[in-house]
C-alpha positions, -999 to +999 in steps of 0.1 A: -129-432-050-095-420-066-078-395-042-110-397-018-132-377-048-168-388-057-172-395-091-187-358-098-154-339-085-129-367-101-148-357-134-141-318-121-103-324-114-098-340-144-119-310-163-095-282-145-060-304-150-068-309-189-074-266-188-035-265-171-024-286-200-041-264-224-028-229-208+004-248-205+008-257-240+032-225-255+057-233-223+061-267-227+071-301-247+065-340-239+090-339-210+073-316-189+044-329-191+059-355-176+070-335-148+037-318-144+020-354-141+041-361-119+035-331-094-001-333-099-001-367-086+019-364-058-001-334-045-039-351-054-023-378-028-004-353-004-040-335+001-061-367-001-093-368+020-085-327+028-114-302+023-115-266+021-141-248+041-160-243+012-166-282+011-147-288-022-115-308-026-088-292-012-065-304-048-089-282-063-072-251-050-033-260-060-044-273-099-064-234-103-032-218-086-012-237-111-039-224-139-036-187-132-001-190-131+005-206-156-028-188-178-030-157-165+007-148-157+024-167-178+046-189-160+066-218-170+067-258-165+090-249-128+065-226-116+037-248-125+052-277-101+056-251-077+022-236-079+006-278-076+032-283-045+030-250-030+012-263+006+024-296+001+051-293+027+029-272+053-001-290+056+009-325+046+036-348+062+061-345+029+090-325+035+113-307+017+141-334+017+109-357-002+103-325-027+138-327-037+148-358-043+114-361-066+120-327-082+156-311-078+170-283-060+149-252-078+118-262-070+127-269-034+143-233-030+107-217-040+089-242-023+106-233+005+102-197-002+063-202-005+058-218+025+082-193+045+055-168+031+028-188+048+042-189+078+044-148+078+013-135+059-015-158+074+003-167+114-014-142+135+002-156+167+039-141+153+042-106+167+044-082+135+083-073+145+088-114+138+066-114+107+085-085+091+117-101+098+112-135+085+098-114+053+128-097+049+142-131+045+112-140+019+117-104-005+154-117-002+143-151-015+121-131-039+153-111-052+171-142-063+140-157-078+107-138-084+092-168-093+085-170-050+063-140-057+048-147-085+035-179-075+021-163-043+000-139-063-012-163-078-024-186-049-038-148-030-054-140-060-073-180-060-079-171-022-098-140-026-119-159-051-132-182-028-131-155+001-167-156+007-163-195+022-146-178+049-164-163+085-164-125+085-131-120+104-110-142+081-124-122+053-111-091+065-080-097+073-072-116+044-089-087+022-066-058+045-035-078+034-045-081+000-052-042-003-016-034+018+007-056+000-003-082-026-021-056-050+008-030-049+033-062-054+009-073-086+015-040-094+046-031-093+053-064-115+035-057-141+007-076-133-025-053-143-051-078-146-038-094-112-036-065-094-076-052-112-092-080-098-075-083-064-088-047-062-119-052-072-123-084-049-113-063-018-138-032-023-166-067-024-154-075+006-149-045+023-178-021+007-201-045-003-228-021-006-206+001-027-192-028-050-228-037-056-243-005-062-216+004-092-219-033-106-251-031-111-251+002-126-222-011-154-251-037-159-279-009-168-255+013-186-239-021-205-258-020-240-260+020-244-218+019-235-213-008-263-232+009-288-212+040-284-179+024-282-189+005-314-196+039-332-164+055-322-143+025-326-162+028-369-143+053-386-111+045-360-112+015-378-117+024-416-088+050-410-060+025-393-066+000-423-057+025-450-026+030-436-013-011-440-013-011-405-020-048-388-040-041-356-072-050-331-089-025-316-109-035-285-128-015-256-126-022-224-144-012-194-125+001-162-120-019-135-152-012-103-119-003-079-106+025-100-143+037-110-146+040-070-116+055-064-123+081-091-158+089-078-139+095-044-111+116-058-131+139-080-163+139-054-188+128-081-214+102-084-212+074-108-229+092-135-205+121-139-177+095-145-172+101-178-141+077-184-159+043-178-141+024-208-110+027-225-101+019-261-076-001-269-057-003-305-030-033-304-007-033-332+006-066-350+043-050-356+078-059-358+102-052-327+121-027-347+090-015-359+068-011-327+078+027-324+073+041-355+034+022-358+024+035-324+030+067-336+017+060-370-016+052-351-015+085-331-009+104-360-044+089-377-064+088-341-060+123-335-062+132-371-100+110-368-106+130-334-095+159-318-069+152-288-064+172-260-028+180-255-027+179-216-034+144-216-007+126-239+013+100-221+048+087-238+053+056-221+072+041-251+102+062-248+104+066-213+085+030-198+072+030-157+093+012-135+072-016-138+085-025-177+048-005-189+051+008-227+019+025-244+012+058-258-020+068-242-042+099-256-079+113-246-098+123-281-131+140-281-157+122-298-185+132-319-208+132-292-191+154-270-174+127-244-137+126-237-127+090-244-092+074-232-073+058-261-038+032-254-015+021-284+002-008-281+025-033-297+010-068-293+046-072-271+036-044-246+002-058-245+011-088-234+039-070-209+009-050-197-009-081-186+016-103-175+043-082-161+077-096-151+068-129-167+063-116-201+092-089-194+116-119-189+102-140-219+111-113-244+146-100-228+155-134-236+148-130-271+164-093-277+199-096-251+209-060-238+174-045-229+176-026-198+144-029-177+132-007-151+120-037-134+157-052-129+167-018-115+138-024-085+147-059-078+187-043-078+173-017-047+155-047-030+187-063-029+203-034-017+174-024+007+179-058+023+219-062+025+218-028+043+214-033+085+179-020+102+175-028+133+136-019+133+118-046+109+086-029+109+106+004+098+120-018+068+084-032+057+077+009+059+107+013+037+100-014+012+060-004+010+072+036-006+090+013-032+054-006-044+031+025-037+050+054-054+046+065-093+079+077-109+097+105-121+122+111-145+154+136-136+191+139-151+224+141-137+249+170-148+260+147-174+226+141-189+223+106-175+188+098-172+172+084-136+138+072-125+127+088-089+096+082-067+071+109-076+076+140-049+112+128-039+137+158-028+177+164-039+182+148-010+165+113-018+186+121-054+219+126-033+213+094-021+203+074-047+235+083-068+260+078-036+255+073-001+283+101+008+269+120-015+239+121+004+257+122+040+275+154+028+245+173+010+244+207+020+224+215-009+215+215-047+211+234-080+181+223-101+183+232-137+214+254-121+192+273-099+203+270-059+174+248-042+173+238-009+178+195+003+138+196+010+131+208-028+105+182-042+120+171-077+099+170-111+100+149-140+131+163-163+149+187-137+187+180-142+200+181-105+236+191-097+243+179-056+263+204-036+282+190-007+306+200+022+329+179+043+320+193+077+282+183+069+264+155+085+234+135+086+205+150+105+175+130+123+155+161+109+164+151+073+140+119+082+107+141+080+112+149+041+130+121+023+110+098+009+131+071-006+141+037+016+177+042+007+176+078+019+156+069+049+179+040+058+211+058+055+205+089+074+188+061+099+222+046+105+239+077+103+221+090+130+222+058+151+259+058+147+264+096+154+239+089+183+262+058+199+292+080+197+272+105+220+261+084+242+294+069+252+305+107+256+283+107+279+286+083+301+329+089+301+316+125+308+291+115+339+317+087+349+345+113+353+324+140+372+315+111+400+350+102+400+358+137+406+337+139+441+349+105+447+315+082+440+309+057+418+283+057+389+270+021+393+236+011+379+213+018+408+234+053+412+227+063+377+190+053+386+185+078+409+208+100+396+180+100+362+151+111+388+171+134+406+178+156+373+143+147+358+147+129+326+132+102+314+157+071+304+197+066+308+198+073+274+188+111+276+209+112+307+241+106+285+229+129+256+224+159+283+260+150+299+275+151+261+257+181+256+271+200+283+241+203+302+248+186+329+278+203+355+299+187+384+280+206+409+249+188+399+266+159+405+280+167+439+244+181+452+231+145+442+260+128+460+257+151+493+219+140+494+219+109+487+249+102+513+224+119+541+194+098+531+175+125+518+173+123+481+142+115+478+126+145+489+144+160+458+129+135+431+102+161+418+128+192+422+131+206+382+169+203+377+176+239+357+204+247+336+214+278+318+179+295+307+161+260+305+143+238+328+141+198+323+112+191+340+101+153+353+071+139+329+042+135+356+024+104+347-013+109+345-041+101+366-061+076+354-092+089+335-120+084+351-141+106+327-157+075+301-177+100+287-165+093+258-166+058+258-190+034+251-199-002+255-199-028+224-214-060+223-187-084+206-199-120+197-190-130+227-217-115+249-189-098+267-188-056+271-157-041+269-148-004+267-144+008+232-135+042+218-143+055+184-111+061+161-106+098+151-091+087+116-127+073+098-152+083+126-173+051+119-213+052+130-241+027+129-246+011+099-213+012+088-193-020+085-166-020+113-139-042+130-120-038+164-081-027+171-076-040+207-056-012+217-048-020+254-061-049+273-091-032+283-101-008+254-109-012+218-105+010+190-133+013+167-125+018+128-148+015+094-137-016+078-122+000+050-104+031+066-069+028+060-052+026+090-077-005+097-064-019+063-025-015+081-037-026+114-051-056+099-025-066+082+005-062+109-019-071+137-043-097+126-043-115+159-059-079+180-084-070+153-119-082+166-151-086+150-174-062+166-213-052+160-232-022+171-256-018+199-288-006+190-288+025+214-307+052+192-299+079+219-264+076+212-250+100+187-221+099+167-192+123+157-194+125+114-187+147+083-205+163+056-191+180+026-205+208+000-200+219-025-225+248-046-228+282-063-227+307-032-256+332-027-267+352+002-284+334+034-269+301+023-253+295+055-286+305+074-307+278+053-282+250+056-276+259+090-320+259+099-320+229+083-295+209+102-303+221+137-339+233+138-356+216+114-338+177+123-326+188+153-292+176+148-262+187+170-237+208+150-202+205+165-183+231+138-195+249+103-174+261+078-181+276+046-155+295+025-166+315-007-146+319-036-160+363-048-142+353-085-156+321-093-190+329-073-183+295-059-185+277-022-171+253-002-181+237+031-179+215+057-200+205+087-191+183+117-222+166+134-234+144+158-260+117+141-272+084+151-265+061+124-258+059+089-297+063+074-302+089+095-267+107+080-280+094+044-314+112+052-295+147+062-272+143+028-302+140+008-321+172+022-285+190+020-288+186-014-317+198-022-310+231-005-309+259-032-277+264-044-263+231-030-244+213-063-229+184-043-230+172-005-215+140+006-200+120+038-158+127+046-147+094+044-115+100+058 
């Protein structure tokens, strides 16, 4: 057998190589086929006789790698070797020395880059302050070629594919990473497609019930949605070809992640989503050109269908940060339903779904296009030349630069620059100088005077003010929102804090002088429980402060000379009108009350407490934080800070079941919405506690006299999650009652 295959998955390999050639073919000529041949050989005999859990070849899983990138993202014939060597050198006995003498110095530097990745993303033995360093390194491997990146998306995106080959655990943590920082990456490249379905593969993984549910219903609604989008797309059609235009118009459904996610933002069921599809008219125009048609088509879509005005989006003159251009309108049609319509050049199409790759392809073409794109990877540089001492703080930093939508603001002198949505004058200070933002006392915004905390908007023209006896501010931390804002007042502050601290000591150093003792290590020890604070640190900051007089230091001295200090430890030390008290530490709790036991697969018990941030119950699907080394903290598998967890801490999350205690209760949220009346709260309240006897911890219902509107919220205790489902239902059917549902979050 050729590479250890049966003749059945030879055939296979031979059937998915031939599709690499074929997605291949616009990137490449005779000679890199060659080269391709080549590294598909040497990997089918670096991963001979090795199986993935599923129980196919493990070859299998480079060659598709090397097929999305290449077909789906658009790579050329150096990321295609990459993508068929990219575990070569981590799971087989090649190393990189072997890699480049066969292939050269590029591939070897991604190569390396990739398998660096490896080593942080999927080792949970590293503790997450390691992990975020060594990806520091990787983003600044990424920064010099994105091609590291790229190629990773592309091998995460074949992973969560074939996630379901995995045990439980696995799947989770892999799906939590996915969620935290693959899909914002794919996103903030460009990569729409990538990022849909990486999206749509963690909500399978994580809401199973949920992903289901909506697929199926996109399955019942299929035939009626496609007859309607064929009748609207009609007279769209029979307009745009009067005009000479050259164009395609498809419809396209939305992906089951973003259908969720709207469900959950607007608090409606599947059936109230009116936006399930999106038309799409891609026009066959000249570069010079692509401008003028898009508008051209706007002209004749909203002259077919009435537009509403609120909801045009010009992403052709002004792109997003991630190289987007479309012009994107809602138009009611005939039948009374809003429906989303995007105009597009075949170019931004193809941006659109490919991202950087496609980004790079054409600024090749057309020299002297500025791309939003180039500015991020610029900050990423910057981000990472810049010290931080805290990793973790940096991965913090470097996640607001995926996550955040943009803004567009101007400079005094009209110069156009793109913000993260909700950043301040401050985070603007910053990003045009770092003195700038160091001396900001304040700005004007469209030449009114506005605070450094003012959130900006898209086209405010900002004008910094600034003094020379102003300083950074630890304070300033709580409402900046960019990385270089954060980082800068970080080091400020560390630097300003150093300077204090050496004060301090010179300060406490004299004063012991002064009553002729020395302030030696075990001194200053004693000296810190003596006054009552908590580290040497806050010791020094008091002393620079002032707050700590020669007196003190002589009462300590006197003591401590006659033995007797320690009668003094829990004596408050008071200065001026304020006390510094010593922090008592606690008595251990010996109230579990509100603890429970789990079972874990194990068989072994161990004390768990339910987190406060999802409130998970039976029924729902939910995984383990070891907190401590004897409690556990309880989260729904999708809750947020679980996603976070997971991905930092892989190694302390646990799989975890529930008991099946039905006198247990559980602490949970409901919802309401409804048109108010009188007695409302009497009936809901009847229902809940007398009629189900279920505990109510707190009701609260606000009315809104203008509207004749209600909202409401009640906190509960219930068992488990069909019992909850059960008390939603009856909820709603209470008179008045328009909409009831769980708080997720």
């Amino acid at each position: 057998m050729e590479f250890g295959l049966t003749e059945q998955e030879r055939k296979e390999l031979l059937k998915r190589y031939r599709n690499l050639l074929k997605v291949s073919k616009p990137y490449i000529d005779l000679k890199d086929k060659k080269l391709i041949r080549k590294a598909f050989n040497l990997a089918a005999e670096a991963h001979k006789g090795m199986r993935r859990r599923s129980g196919e070849p493990y070859i299998f899983h480079p060659v598709e790698v090397a097929n999305i990138a290449a077909g789906e993202i658009g790579l050329g014939t150096t990321s295609i070797v990459c993508a068929l060597l990219h575990d070569v050198v981590e799971d087989t006995d090649y190393s990189l020395e072997d890699i480049r003498g066969l292939f050269g110095d590029k591939v070897t530097l991604i190569i390396d880059g990739l398998t660096k990745m490896s080593g942080v993303v999927d080792n949970s033995g590293v503790s997450p302050s390691l992990q975020a360093e060594n990806f520091k390194k990787i983003l600044l491997t990424m920064s010099e070629d994105i091609r590291v990146i790229l190629i990773k998306l592309a091998d995460r995106l074949h992973n969560m594919r074939t996630l379901s080959a995995l045990p439980s655990t696995k799947r989770l943590k892999i799906a939590s990473e996915t969620s935290f920082l693959f899909a914002p990456l794919a996103h903030r490249l460009g990569l729409y497609a990538v990022k849909s379905e990486m999206e749509d593969l963690v909500l399978k993984y994580t809401e199973p019930e949920i992903f289901e549910g909506i697929t199926q219903k996109l399955k019942e609604t299929e035939e009626e949605r496609n007859r309607f989008i064929r009748s609207f797309i009609a007279p769209l059609k029979n307009q745009l070809s009067e005009t000479g235009l050259r164009f395609r118009v498809i419809g396209r459904t939305k992906s089951i992640n973003s259908i969720w996610n709207k469900m959950l933002r607007k608090k409606i069921p599947f059936e109230e989503v009116y936006d399930l599809f999106a038309i799409r008219v891609v026009l066959d125009s000249k570069r010079d050109e692509e401008r003028v048609d898009c508008w051209k088509a706007y002209s004749v879509i909203t002259d077919t269908y009435r537009p509403n005005p609120d909801r045009l989006r010009d992403w052709i003159s002004v792109p997003k940060a991630n190289g987007y251009e479309a012009l994107h309108t809602t138009v009611m049609s005939d039948v009374g339903k809003w429906v989303e319509v995007q105009i597009r050049s075949e170019r931004m199409n193809e941006i659109a779904e490919k991202g950087y790759a496609a980004h790079w392809k054409y600024k090749e073409d057309h020299e002297g296009i500025e791309s939003t794109l180039d500015d991020w990877l610029a900050r990423i540089r910057e981000l990472l030349q810049r010290s931080e001492s805290n990793a973790l703080d940096f991965l913090d930093d470097f996640k607001l630069t995926l996550f955040t939508d943009e803004i567009f603001v101007y400079t005094p002198k009209g110069e156009m620059r793109n913000m993260p949505k909700n950043s301040t004058a401050l985070d603007f200070a910053y990003h045009i100088h770092t003195d700038l933002g160091n001396k900001c006392i304040g700005a004007k915004t469209n030449h009114k005077l506005v605070s450094l905390n003012h959130v900006l908007k898209s086209g405010d023209q900002i004008e910094i003010l600034t003094s020379e006896r102003q300083s950074p501010k630890e304070e300033w931390l709580s409402f900046v929102i960019t990385a270089k804002a954060k980082s800068q007042i970080k080091q400020a502050v560390k630097e300003d804090k150093k300077k204090l601290l050496l004060r301090g000591r010179n300060i406490l150093e004299r004063m012991f002088a002064q009553v002729k003792a020395e302030a030696d290590e075990k001194t200053l020890r004693e000296f810190i429980k003596y006054v009552g604070v908590n580290s040497e640190q806050e010791l020094f900051l008091e002393a620079s402060k002032g707050n700590i007089e020669v007196k003190t230091v002589k009462s300590f001295v006197t003591i401590k000379e006659r033995s007797g200090w320690l009668n003094y430890l829990r004596k408050p030390f008071v200065r001026g009108k304020s006390t510094i008290h010593s922090e008592a530490i606690p008595e251990q709790n010996n109230d579990l009350s509100s603890l429970k036991t789990i079972e874990l697969d194990t068989n072994n018990s161990i004390v768990y407490k339910i987190a406060e941030c999802c409130n998970p119950i039976p029924g729902d699907s939910v995984i383990g934080f070891v907190s401590s080394e004897t409690s556990l903290e309880i989260h729904r598998a999708n809750c947020p800070t679980a996603i976070r967890l997971n991905s930092r801490y892989g190694e302390r999350m646990k799989k975890v079941k529930w008991n099946s205690a039905d006198d247990i209760t559980f602490k949970t949220g409901i919802q309401m919405y409804g048109i108010d009346r009188q007695g409302i709260v009497r009936d809901i309240s009847k229902l809940v506690s007398e009629e189900l006897n279920i505990n109510i911890s707190a009701f609260h219902l606000e009315s809104t006299s203008a509207s004749g509107t209600f909202e409401g919220t009640i906190l509960l205790y219930v068992n488990d999650t069909e019992n909850l489902k059960k008390l939603i239902g009856k909820i709603r059917k209470v008179d008045g009652v328009r909409k009831a549902y769980r708080i997720r979050q």
